[in-house]
C-alpha positions in Angstrom: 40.7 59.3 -25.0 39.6 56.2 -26.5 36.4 54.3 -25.9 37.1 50.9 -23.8 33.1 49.5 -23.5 30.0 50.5 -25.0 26.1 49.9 -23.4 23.1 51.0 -25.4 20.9 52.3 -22.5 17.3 53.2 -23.8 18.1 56.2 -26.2 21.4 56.7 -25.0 24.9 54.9 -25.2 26.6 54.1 -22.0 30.5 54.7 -22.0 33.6 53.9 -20.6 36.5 56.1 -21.6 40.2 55.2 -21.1 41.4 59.1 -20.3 45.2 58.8 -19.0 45.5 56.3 -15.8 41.5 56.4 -15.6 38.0 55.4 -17.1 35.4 57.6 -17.3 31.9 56.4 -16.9 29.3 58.6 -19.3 26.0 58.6 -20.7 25.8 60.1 -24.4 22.5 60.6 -26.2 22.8 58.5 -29.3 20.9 62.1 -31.2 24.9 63.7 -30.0 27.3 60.9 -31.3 30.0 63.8 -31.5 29.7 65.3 -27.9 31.6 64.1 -24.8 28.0 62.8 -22.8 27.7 63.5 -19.6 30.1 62.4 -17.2 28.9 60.3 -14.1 32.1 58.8 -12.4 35.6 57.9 -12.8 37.2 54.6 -11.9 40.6 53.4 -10.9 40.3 50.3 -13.3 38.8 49.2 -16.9 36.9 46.5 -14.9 35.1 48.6 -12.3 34.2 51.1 -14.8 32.7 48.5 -17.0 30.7 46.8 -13.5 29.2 50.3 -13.3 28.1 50.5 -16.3 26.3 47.5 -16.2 25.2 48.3 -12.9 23.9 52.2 -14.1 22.0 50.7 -17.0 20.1 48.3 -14.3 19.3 51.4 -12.0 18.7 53.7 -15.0 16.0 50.7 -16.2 14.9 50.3 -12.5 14.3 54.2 -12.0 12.6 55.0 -15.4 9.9 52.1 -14.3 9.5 54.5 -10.8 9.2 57.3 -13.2 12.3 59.0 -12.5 14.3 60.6 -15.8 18.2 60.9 -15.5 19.1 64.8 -15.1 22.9 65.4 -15.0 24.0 62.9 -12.7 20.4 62.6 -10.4 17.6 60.5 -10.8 14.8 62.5 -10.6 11.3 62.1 -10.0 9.1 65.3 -9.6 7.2 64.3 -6.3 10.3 62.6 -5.0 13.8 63.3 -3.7 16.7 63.3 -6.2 19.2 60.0 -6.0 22.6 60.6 -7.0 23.9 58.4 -9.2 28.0 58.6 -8.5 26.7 58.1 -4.9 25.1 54.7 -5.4 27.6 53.6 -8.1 30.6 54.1 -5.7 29.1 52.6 -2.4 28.2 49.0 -4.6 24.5 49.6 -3.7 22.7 46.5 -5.2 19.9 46.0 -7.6 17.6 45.1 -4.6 18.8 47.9 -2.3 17.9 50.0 -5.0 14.9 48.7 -5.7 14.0 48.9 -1.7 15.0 52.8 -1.6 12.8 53.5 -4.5 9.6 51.7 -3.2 10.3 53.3 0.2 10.3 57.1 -1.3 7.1 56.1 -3.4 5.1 54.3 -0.3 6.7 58.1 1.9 4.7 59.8 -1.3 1.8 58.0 -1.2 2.6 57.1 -5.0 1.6 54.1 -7.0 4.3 51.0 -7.2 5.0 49.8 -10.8 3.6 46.6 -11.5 
């Protein structure tokens, strides 16, 4: 399994590994350079896996600012509902849909919006 793209994400690395006829989309805490991370998709092709890992590193930004920590493969938020994060990856929701979802589940909580 070799590494094929590499996104430093907040205290974490982001990675894409080439494993047979896929790539695996993980998140590996940067404190754990010799464990296998935590696996969050798989993709057909190098080039989707490395658009979703782009794409996860936006969310993951997005979410944190909504106070919402990555837990396995959830966004969680303790007031809130969890947000899978395969599920958004693999139905191309966008930055601004995302950014809609979480405002919505903070105005349903009465919780303050980031600034």
């Amino acid at each position: 399994m070799s590494v094929r793209y590499e996104l430093r994400c907040f205290e974490c690395d982001v990675l894409v590994r080439q494993e047979e006829d896929a790539y695996q989309l993980s998140i590996q805490a940067r404190s754990n350079p010799l464990g296998r991370g935590n696996q969050l998709a798989i993709y057909d092709t190098e080039s989707q896996a490395k658009d979703a890992a782009d794409r996860f590193c936006q969310m993951y930004t997005l979410a944190r600012e909504y106070g919402y920590f990555l837990h396995g493969s959830e966004f969680r938020r303790e007031e809130c509902s969890s947000i899978s994060v395969p599920e958004h990856l693999s139905d191309g929701t966008t930055l601004e849909q995302f950014r809609s979802l979480l405002e919505e589940e903070s105005r349903n909580r009465d919780l303050p919006l980031p600034n």
